[in-house]
C-alpha atoms as an extended CHARMM CRD file, in Angstrom:
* protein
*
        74  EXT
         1         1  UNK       CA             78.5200000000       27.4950000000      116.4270000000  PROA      1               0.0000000000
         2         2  UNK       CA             75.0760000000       26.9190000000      114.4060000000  PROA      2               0.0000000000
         3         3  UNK       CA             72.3720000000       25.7940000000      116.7660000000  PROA      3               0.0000000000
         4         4  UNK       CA             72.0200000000       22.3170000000      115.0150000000  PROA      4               0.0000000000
         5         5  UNK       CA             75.8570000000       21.6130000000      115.8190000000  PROA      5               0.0000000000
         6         6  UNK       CA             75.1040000000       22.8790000000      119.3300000000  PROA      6               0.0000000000
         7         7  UNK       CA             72.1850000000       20.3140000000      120.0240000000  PROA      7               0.0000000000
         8         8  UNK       CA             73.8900000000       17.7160000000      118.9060000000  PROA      8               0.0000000000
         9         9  UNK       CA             77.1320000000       18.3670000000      120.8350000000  PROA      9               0.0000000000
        10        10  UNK       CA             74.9300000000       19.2310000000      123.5580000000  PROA      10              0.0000000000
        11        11  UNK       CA             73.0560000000       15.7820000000      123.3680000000  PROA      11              0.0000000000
        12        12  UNK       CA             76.1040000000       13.2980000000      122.5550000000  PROA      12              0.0000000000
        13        13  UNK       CA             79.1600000000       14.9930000000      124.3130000000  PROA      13              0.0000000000
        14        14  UNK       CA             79.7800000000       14.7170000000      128.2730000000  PROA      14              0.0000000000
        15        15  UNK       CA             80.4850000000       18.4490000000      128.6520000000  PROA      15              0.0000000000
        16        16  UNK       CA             82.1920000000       20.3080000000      131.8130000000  PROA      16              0.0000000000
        17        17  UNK       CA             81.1110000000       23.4390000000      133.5380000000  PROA      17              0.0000000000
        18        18  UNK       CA             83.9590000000       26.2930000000      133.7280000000  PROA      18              0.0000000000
        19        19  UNK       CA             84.0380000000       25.3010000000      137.4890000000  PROA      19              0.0000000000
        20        20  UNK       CA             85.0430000000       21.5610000000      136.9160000000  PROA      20              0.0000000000
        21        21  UNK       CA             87.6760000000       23.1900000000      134.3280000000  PROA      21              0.0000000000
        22        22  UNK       CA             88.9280000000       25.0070000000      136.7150000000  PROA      22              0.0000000000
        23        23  UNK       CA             89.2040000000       21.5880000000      139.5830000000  PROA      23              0.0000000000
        24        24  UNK       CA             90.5340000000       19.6460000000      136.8140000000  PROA      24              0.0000000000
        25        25  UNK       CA             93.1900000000       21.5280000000      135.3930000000  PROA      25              0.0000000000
        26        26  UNK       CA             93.5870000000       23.1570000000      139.1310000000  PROA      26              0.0000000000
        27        27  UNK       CA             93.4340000000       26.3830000000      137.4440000000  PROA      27              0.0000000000
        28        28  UNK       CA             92.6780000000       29.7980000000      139.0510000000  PROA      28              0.0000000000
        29        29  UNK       CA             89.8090000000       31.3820000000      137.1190000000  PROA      29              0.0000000000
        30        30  UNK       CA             91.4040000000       34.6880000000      137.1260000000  PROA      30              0.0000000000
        31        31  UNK       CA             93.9540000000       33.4050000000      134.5270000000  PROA      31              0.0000000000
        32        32  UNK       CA             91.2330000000       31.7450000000      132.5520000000  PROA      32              0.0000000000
        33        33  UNK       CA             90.1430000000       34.7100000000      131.9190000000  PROA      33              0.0000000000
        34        34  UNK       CA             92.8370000000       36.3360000000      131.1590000000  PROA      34              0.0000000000
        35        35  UNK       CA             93.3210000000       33.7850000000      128.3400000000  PROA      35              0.0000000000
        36        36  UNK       CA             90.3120000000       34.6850000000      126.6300000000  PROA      36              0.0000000000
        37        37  UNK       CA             90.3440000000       38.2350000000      127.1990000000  PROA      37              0.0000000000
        38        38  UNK       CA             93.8460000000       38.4510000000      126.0630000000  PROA      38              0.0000000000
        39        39  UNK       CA             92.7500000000       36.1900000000      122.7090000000  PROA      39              0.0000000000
        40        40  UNK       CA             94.7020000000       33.5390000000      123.7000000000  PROA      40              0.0000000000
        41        41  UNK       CA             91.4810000000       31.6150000000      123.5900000000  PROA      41              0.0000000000
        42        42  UNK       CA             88.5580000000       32.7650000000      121.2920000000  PROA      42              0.0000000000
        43        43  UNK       CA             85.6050000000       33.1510000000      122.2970000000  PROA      43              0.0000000000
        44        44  UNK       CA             83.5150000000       31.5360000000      119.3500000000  PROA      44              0.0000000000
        45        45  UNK       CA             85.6760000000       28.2210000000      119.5740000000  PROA      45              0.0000000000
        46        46  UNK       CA             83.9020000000       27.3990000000      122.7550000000  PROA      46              0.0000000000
        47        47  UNK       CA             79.8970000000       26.2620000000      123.0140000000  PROA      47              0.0000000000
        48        48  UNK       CA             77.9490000000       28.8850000000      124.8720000000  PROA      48              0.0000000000
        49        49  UNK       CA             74.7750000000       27.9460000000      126.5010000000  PROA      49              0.0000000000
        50        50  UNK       CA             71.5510000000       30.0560000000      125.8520000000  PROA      50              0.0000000000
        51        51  UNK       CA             71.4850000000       31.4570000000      129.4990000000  PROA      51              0.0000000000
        52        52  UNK       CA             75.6140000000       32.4970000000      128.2800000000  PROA      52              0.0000000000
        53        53  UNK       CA             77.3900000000       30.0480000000      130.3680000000  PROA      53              0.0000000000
        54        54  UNK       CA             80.2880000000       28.1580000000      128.3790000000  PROA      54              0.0000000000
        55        55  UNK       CA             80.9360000000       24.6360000000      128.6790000000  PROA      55              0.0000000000
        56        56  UNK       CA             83.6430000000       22.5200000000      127.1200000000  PROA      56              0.0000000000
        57        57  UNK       CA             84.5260000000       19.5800000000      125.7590000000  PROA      57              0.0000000000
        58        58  UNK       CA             87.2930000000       17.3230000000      126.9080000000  PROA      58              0.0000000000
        59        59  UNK       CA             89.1410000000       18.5430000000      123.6850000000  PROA      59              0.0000000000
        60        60  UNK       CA             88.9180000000       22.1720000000      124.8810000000  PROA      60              0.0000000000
        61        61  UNK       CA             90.8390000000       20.9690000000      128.0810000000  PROA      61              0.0000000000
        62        62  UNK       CA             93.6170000000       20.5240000000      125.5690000000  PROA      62              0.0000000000
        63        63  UNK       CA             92.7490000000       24.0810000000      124.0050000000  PROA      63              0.0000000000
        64        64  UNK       CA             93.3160000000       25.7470000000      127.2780000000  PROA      64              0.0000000000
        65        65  UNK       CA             96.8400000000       23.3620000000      128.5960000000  PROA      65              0.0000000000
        66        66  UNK       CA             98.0680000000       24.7170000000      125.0340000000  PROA      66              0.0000000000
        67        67  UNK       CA             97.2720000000       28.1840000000      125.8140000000  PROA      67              0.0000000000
        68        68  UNK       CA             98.7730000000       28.0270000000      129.3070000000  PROA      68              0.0000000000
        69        69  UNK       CA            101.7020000000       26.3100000000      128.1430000000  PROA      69              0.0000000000
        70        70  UNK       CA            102.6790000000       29.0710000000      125.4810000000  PROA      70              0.0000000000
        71        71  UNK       CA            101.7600000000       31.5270000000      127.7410000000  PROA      71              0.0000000000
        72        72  UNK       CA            103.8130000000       30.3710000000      130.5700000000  PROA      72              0.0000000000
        73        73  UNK       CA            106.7470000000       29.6640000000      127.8940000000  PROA      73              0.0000000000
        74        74  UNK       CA            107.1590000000       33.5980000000      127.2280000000  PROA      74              0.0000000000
């Protein structure tokens, strides 16, 4: 994501730290993980903070149900 995009997502979106992800979907952050490290989730479709942190948007919460829906599916 370009930095202009990020600012201004950064500046008009409420955005959610991985740990409220994790309380709202009452996830375990081990399998968060293993959705992006298995590609299930990509990396670069996610903002990522200058320290590297990621935060999301309510419409990655959808993102990540999808994921764990398919994946749970198999």
């Amino acid at each position: 994501m370009e930095d202009k995009d990020k600012s201004e997502v950064l500046n008009s979106e409420k955005l959610l730290s991985t740990s409220e992800v994790l309380r709202v979907l009452n996830l375990a952050k081990h399998k968060l993980d293993y959705l992006f490290e298995s590609r299930k989730l990509k990396k670069e479709d996610f903002i990522i903070l200058d320290n590297g942190h990621r935060v999301y948007r309510d419409s990655d919460l959808c993102k990540i149900r999808e994921a764990l829906f398919r994946v749970m599916a198999k």
